[in-house]
N, C-alpha and C positions, 0 to 999 in steps of 0.2 A: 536767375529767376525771371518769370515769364512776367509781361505788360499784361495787367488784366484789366477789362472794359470797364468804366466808370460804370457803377453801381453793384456790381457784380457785388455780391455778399462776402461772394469771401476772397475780396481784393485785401490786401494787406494795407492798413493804416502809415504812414510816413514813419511814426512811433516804433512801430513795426520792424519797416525794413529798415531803422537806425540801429536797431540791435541786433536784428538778424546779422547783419552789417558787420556788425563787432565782434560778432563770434565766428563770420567767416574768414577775418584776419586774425582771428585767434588760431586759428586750426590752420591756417595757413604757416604760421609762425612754427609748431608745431610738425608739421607736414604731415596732415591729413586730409584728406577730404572734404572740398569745397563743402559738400551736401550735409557731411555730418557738424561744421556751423550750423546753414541753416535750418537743420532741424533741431538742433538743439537751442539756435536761438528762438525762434519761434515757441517752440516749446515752453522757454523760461519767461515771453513773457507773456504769452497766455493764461487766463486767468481759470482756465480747467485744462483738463487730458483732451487731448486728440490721438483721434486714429491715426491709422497706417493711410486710410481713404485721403482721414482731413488735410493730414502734412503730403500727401502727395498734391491732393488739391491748392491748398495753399500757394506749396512754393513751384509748382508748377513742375518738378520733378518724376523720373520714373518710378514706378513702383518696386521696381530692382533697387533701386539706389537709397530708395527708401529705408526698405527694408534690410541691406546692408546696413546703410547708416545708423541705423536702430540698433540691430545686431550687436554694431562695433561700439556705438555709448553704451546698450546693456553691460558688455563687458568691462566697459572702463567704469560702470558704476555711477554713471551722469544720468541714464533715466531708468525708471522704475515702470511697471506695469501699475493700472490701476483701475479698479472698478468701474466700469460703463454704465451702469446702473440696469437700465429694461435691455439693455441695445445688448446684441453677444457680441460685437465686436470688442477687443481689445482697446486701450486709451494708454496712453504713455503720460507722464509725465518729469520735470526734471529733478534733479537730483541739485540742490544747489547750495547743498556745503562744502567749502572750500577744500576742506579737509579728505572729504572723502571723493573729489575730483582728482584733486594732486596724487591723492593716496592711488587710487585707478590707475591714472595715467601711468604711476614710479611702476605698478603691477604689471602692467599690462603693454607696456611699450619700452621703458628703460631697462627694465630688468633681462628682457630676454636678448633685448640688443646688445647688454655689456657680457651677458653668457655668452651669445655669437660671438662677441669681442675676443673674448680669450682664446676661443677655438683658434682664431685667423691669427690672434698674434704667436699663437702655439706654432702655426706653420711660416710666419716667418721670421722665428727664431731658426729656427729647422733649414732655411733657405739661407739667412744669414753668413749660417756657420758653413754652407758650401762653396758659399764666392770664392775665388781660387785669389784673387788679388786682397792682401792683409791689409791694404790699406782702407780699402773698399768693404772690406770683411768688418773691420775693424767700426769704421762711423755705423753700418747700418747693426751690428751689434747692440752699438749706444741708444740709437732710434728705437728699437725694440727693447730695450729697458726700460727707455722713459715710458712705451707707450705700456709697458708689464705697471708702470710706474702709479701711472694715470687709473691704470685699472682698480690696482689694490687702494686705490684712495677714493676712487669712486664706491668701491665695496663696502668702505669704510662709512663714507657720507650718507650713502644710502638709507641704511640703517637708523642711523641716526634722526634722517629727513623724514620718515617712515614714520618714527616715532612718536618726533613733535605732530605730525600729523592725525596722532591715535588710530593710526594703520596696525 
């Protein structure tokens, strides 16, 4: 985020970049994108919608990144489009039940990752079983069970987490 000049209107209050702050080590923890924190923190704690214009103004970022970052919370279900009233531009605002954050994220980021999962562990079962040394055939056989292991219990959890979540 860019230094903006004392008085500037739409410098960000200290309040501000405290939580913007916190959601940009949230998404970090995560491994996503710095920008999609802080727009979504921003976002959450604004007291109406902003534009696509506003949050690039704001945080000082590109309008690409912007609107990626938009894009990729639409998808997770973290912000909503919302009425502008006279103005045609569009206004975003956040989505900020826990429920259906967590819910997003399991959709939209774990799920397709443990699909890929099984793909790659598919093939190195497959590689496993061609190592010519038994001994060596043999341990990474085990390593590919456990991780078959890991999957099928994740498949299990999932569901489950899903649930509680009223996903």
């Amino acid at each position: 985020m860019g230094v903006l000049l004392d008085g500037d209107q739409n410098e960000m209050d200290p309040l501000e970049l405290q939580v913007v702050a916190m959601f940009v080590d949230g998404v970090r923890v995560l491994g996503l994108p710095r920008s999609i924190g802080e727009i979504y923190g921003l976002l959450f704690i604004s007291q109406s919608g902003l534009s696509l214009d506003d949050l690039v103004c704001r945080l000082r970022i590109s309008k690409g990144s912007a609107s990626q970052g938009l894009r990729t919370l639409k998808s997770l279900g973290a912000v909503r489009e919302t009425d502008g009233g006279d103005d045609r531009r569009t206004y975003y605002e956040p989505a900020i039940e826990l429920k259906r954050l967590a819910g997003g994220f399991i959709r939209e980021q774990i799920r397709p990752h443990l699909e890929n999962g099984k793909t790659k562990i598919g093939r190195l079962a497959e590689s496993a079983r061609e190592i010519e040394d038994p001994e060596r055939r043999k341990f990474l056989g085990e390593r590919v069970e456990r991780l078959e292991t890991w999957m099928r219990s994740s498949g299990r959890v999932l569901p489950v987490l899903q649930k509680l979540l009223g996903q």
